[in-house]
C-alpha positions as CSV (number, residue, x, y, z in Angstrom):
1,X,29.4,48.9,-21.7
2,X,26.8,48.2,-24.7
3,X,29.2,49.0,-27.1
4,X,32.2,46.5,-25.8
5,X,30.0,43.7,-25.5
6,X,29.1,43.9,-29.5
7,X,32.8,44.1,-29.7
8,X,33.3,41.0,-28.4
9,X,30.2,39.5,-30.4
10,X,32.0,41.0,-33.3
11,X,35.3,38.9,-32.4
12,X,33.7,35.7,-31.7
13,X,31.9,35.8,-35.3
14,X,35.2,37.1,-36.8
15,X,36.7,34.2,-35.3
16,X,34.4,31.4,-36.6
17,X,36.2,31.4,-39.7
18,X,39.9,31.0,-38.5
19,X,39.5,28.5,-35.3
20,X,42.9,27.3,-36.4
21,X,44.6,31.0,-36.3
22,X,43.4,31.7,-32.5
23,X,44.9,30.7,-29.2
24,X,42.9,29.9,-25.8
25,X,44.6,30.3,-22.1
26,X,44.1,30.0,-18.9
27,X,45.9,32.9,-16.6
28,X,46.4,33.1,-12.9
29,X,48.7,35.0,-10.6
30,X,48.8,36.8,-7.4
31,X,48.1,40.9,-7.0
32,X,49.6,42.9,-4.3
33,X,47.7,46.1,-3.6
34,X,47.6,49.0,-1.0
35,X,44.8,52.0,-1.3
36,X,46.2,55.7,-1.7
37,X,45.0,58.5,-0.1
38,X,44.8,60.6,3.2
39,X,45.9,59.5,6.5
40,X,46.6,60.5,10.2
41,X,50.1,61.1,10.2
42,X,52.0,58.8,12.7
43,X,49.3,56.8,13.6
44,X,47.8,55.2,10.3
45,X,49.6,52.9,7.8
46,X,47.9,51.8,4.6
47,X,49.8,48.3,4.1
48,X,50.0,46.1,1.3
49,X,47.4,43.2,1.0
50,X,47.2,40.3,-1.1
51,X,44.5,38.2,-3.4
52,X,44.9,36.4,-6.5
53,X,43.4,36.3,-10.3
54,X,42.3,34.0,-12.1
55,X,40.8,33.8,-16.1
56,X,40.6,33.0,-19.4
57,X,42.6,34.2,-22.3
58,X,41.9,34.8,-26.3
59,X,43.8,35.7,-28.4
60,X,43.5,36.5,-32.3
61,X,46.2,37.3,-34.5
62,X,46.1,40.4,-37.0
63,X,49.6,40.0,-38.4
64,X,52.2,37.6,-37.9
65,X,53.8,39.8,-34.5
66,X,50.6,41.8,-33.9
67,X,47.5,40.1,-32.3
68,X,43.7,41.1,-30.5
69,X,43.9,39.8,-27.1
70,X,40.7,39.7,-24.8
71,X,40.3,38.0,-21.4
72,X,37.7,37.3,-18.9
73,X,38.8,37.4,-14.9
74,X,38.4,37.4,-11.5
75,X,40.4,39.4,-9.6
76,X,40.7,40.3,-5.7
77,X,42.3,43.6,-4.5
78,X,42.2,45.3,-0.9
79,X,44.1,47.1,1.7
80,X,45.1,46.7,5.2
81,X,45.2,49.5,7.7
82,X,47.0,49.9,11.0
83,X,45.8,52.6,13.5
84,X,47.5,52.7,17.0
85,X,46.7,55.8,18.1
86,X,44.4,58.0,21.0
87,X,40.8,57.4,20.9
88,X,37.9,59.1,22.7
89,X,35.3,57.2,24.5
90,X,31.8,58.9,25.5
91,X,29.8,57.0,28.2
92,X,26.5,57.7,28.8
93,X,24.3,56.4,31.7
94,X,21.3,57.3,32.6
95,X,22.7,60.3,35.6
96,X,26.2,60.9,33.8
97,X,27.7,61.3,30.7
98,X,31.8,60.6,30.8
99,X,34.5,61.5,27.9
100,X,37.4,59.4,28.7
101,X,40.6,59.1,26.6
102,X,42.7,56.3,25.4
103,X,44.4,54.2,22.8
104,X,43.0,52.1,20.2
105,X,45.4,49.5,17.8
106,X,43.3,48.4,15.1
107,X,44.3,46.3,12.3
108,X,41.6,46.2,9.6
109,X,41.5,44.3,6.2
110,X,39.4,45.5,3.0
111,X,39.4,42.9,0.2
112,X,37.4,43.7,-3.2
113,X,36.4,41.7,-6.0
114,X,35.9,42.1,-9.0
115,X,34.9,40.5,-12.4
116,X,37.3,42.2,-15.4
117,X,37.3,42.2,-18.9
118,X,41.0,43.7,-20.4
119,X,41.5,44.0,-24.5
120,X,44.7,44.7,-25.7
121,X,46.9,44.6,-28.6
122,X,50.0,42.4,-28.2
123,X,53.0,42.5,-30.3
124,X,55.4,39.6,-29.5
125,X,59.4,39.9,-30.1
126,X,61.2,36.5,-31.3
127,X,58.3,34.8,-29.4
128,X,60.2,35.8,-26.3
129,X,58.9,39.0,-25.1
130,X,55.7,40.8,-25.3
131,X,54.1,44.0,-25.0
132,X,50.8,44.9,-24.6
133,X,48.1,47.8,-24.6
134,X,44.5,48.5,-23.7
135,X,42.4,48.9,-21.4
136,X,39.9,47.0,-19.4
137,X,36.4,47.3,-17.8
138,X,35.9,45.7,-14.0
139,X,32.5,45.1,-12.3
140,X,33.0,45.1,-8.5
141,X,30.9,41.6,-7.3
142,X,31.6,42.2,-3.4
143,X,33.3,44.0,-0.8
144,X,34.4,42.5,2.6
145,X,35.3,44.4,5.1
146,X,36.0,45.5,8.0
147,X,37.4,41.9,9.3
148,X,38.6,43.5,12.6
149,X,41.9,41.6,13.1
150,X,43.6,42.8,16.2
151,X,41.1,45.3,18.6
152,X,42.6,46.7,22.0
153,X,41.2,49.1,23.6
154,X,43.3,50.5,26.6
155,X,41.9,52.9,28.6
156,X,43.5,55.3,31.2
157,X,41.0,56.2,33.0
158,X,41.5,60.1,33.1
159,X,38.2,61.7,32.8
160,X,38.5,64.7,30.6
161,X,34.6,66.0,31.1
162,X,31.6,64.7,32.7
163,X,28.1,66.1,32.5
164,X,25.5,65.6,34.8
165,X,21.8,65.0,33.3
């Protein structure tokens, strides 16, 4: 982390001396993202959920195609998940202690966020197209979750064990 911050130093002193060469934006957009990984076959569903970005852009030219580009955003990523499936319940009173079955349909959100810094090397063709490489570095500032959307619990009312105290 130390070491791409005195790259950045190193850019903006490069950069003193050419102010006319270099290029400011602003970028902004929408993501789309899901989270991979294990789930309960038939009865979980990782969806697609949305956020936005938002940052600024610099860019420094190396040759006349080939430039340095850096950027500073803010960025929000998440998940949705559906479960509709069987749930068990314990009860416990102060006499009896009941397991009862049923079903559960939760819809649950997760949205991160996250403070990024990409640098890449662009090369522009015919100053219509552009491809880029690099990497980034992203500092999660908060996670939000679980915003319980849609919570029904519906019970059958078959005991499956009960234990007396």
């Amino acid at each position: 982390m130390q070491h791409l911050i005195y790259l950045y130093l190193f850019i903006i002193v490069l950069s003193i001396n050419t102010l006319q060469a270099q290029s400011f934006g602003i970028r902004a957009g929408l993501n789309y993202s899901t989270f991979q990984g294990p789930v309960e076959a038939d009865v979980e569903k990782n969806k697609l959920s949305n956020g936005f970005h938002f940052g600024f852009t610099y860019s420094y030219p190396i040759y006349e195609s080939l430039s340095l580009r850096a950027e500073f955003m803010y960025s929000q990523y998440g998940n949705r998940l559906e479960y509709n499936g069987e749930t068990y319940f314990r009860i416990n009173t102060n006499t009896i202690s009941l397991t009862e079955k049923g079903t559960t349909n939760i819809d649950l959100k997760v949205n991160n966020t996250y403070l990024g810094i990409p640098i890449q090397l662009q090369y522009t063709f015919k100053k219509k197209l552009e491809i880029t490489f690099g990497g980034y570095v992203n500092y999660l500032i908060q996670s939000r979750g679980p915003e319980i959307r849609d919570l029904k619990v519906l019970t059958d009312r078959k005991m499956l064990s009960s234990d007396r105290h």
